[in-house]
N, C-alpha and C positions, 0 to 999 in steps of 0.2 A: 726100705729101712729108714728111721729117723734118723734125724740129722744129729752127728755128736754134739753134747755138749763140750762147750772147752771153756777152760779159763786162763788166760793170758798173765803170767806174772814175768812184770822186764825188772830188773836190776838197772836202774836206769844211770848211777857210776860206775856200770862196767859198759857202758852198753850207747854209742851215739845213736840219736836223734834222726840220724839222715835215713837209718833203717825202719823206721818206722812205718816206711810206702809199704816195705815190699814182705816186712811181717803180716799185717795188717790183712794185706793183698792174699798170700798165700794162704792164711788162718781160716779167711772167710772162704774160700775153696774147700776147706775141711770139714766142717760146719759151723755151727750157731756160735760166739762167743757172749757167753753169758757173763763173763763179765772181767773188766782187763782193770788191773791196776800196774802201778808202775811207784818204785821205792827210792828217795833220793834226796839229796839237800838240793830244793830248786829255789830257795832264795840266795846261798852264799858261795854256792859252787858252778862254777861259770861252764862247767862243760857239760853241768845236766838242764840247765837252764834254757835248753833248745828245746826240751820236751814239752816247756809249759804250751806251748801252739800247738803242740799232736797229740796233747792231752786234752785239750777242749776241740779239735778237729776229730778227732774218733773216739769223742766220748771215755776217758778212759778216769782213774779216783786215782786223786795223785797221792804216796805217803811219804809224808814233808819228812824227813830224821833229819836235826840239827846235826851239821856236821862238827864234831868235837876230837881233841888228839885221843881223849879216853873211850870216844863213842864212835867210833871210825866206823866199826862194824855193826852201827845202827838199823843201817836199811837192810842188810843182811838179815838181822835176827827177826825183825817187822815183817820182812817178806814170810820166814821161815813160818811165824806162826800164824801169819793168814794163811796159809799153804795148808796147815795143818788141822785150821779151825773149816777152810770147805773140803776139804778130805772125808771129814765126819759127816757134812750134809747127805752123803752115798746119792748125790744127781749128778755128779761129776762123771764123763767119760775120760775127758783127754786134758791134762793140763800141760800148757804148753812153760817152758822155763826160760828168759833170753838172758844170757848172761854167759860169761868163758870162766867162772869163778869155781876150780874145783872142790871146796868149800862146801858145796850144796848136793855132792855127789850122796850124801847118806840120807837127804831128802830126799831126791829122785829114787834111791831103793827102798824107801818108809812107803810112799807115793803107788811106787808097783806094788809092793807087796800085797794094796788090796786088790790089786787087779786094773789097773788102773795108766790108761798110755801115758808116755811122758813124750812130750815132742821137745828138744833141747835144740837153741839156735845160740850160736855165738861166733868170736872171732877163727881165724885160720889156725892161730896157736891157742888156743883154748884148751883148758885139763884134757889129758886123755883119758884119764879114771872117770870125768865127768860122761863125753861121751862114750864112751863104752854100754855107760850103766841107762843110757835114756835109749827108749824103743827107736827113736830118728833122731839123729842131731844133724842139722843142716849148719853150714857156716853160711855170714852174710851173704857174701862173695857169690858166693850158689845161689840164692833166694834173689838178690839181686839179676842176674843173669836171667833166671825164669822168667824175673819180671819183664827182663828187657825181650827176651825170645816172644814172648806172646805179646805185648806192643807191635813187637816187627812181623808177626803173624797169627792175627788176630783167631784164624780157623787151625785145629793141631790138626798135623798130618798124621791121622792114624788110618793103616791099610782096612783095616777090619771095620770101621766105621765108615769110610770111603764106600765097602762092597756095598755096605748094609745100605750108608743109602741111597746110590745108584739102582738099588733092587727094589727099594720101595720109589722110586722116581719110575721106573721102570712101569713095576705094578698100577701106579695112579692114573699113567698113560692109557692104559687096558682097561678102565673103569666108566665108567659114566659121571657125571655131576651128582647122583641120586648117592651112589653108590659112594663116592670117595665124602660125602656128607654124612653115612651112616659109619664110616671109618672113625671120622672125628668125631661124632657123636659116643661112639662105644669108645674111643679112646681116653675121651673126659669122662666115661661113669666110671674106669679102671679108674682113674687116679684118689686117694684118698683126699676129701675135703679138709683145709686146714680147720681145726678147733679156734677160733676168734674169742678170747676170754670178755663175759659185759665190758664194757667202760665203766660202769658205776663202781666194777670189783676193781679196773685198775685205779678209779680217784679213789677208794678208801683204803688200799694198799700204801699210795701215795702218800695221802695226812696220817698213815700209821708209821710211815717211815720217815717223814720230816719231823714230826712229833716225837720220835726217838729220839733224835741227833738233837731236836734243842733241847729237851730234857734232860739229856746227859751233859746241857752246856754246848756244844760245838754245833757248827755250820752244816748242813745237809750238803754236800755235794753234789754237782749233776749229774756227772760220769757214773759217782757211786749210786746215787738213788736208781739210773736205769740199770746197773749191772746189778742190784739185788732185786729189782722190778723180775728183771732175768731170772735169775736165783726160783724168784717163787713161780712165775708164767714162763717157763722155758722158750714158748712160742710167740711173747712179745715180742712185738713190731707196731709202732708206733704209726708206721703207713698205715695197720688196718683200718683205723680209727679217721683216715683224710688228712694226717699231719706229716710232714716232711722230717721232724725232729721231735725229740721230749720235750726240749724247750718249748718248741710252738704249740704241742699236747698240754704241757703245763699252764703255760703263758693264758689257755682258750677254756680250760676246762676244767681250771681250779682257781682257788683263793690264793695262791701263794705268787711270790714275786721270785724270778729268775734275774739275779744280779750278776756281775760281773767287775773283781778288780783286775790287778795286773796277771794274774798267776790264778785265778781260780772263777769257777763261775758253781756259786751255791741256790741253794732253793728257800727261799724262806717266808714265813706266815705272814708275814705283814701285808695287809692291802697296800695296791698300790699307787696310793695316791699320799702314801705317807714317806714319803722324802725324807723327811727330819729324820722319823726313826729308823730308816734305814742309815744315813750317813755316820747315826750316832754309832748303828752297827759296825759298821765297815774302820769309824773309830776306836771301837773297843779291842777290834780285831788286829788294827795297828799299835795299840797302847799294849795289845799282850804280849804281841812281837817284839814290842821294844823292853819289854819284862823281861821274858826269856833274855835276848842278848846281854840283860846285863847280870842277867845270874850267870851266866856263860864265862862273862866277861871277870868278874869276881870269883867263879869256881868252875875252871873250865874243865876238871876232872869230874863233875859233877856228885861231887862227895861232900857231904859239910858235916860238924859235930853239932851234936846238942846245945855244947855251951857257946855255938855262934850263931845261935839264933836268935837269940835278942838282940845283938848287936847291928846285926844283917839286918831285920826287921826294919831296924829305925833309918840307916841307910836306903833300906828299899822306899822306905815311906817319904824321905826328905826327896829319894829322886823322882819320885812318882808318884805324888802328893794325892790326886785323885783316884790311884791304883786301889780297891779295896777284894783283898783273895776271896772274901766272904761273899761278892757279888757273881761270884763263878761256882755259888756253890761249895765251899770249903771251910768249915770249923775253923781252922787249924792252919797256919802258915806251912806247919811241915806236910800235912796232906798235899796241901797244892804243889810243894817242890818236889814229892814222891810222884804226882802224877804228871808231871812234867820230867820224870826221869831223874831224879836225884836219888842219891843214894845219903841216909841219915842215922848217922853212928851214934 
């Protein structure tokens, strides 16, 4: 049998950082994760902010939700509809859920309904409606321990696997050299050869999927570009190719530059001998951060009228003199606040 597809979605403020090993560990025991994201304020909230290192260690597309008193349940509703947007893809076997938030229980029954595993990991007192309703719900605690039992014994003790291969140790003794050579030979024509998709199909996949994200305005992420790499090649692995990582696939065997600030590592077009325009990047990217906080900061319900947009306007402009919405792409001052999440009466 193939390996299941799975996709990984953490709740990354319900959910500490230090589990990360032993999700991860257990997941890829299961099969392929084609593709993990994880939902959370990882600039202003100090308890998710441990993810941003096991989010570029196991490749994962981090989804930043400003945390606000009116937007608490950001990363909640963010999760919910990427949940809902690869449901529709039907390549999905198994999605796994981490989080103890029983909140999400009418997901996990939307999820099965088409047939569809849920594996649900969370704390010790976690919803009991939630796990009820998921095919496995493991608590840390358990995932944990596993991890620790197979460190402490690296071979499992299974009787049945013990017989079997004492019988074939057995058998190979009774053999000749000819003989236990034709074993292994017929043993490797049984097994199915992996399908290795060109390289020329994964670099145009590649500039088709960095070329989306800056089109649309924003940053290609790493995490993300290999988990929809995933998505379309199920059987990507970047070893086939001779590469230890995407980055080093990308880094060797395309035009685009792999950067790195505090919190994120993106992919972007620019050759790289162009410093300048990267740093002006990595500037713009700070100047938009400091945008948002201060619309936050002025309307931290994120609701404005009509008739306080010309006012605001000139406010935004006196504090951010160089800020111009139109170079993001946007007609319209209220466009740009609609898509950064405002609501405009």
């Amino acid at each position: 049998m193939e390996d299941k597809k799975i996709v990984l979605l953490i709740d990354a403020e319900n959910t500490s950082a230090k589990y990360a090993d032993c999700i991860m560990h257990y997941l890829e025991k299961q099969g392929i994760i084609i593709s993990a994201r994880i939902y959370g304020d990882f600039i202003n909230n100090n308890n998710v902010k441990g993810w941003n290192s096991k989010a570029i260690q196991y490749e994962m597309e981090q989804k930043q939700q400003l945390t606000t008193s009116a937007g608490k349940n950001a990363s909640d509703i963010a999760l919910v509809i990427d949940a809902m947007d690869l449901l529709y893809l039907k390549t999905i076997d198994t999605f796994c859920l981490v989080t103890s938030d029983g909140d999400f229980t009418n997901l996990v029954k939307r999820i099965r309904e088409d047939g569809i595993e849920v594996i649900g990991i969370g704390k010790a007192d976690a919803s009991k409606r939630l796990g009820k309703v998921c095919d496995t719900y493991l608590e840390f605690e358990q995932l944990m321990e596993k991890t620790k039992e197979k460190a402490d014994n690296p071979t499992e003790k299974n009787p049945a696997k013990n017989k079997k291969a004492e019988s074939k140790k057995a058998e190979s003794k009774k053999t000749d050299g000819k003989n236990a050579g034709q074993v292994k030979s017929d043993q490797r024509k049984s097994e199915p050869e992996k399908t290795v998709e060109p390289l020329k199909n994964i670099k145009m996949t590649l500039n088709e999927l960095v070329q989306q994200d800056e089109n649309a305005g924003k940053y290609a992420d790493l995490g993300g570009i290999k988990s929809r790499l995933q998505l379309k090649y199920p059987g990507f692995d970047e070893k086939d190719y001779g590469y230890k990582s995407i980055r080093e696939l990308i880094d060797n065997e395309t035009k685009f530059e792999v950067y790195q600030d505090e919190r994120h590592t993106y992919v972007h077009s620019s050759k790289k001998n162009t410093a300048k325009d990267l740093s002006e990047n990595l500037e713009e990217s700070v100047e938009l951060e400091n945008v948002c906080r201060f619309l936050l900061d002025h309307f931290p319900k994120k609701v404005i009228g009509v008739h306080e947009m010309g006012a605001f306007g000139k406010k935004l402009h006196n504090a951010f003199p160089e800020f111009s919405y139109k170079e993001y792409g946007y007609g319209k001052l209220s466009a740009f606040l609609e898509e950064v999440g405002f609501k405009i009466y």
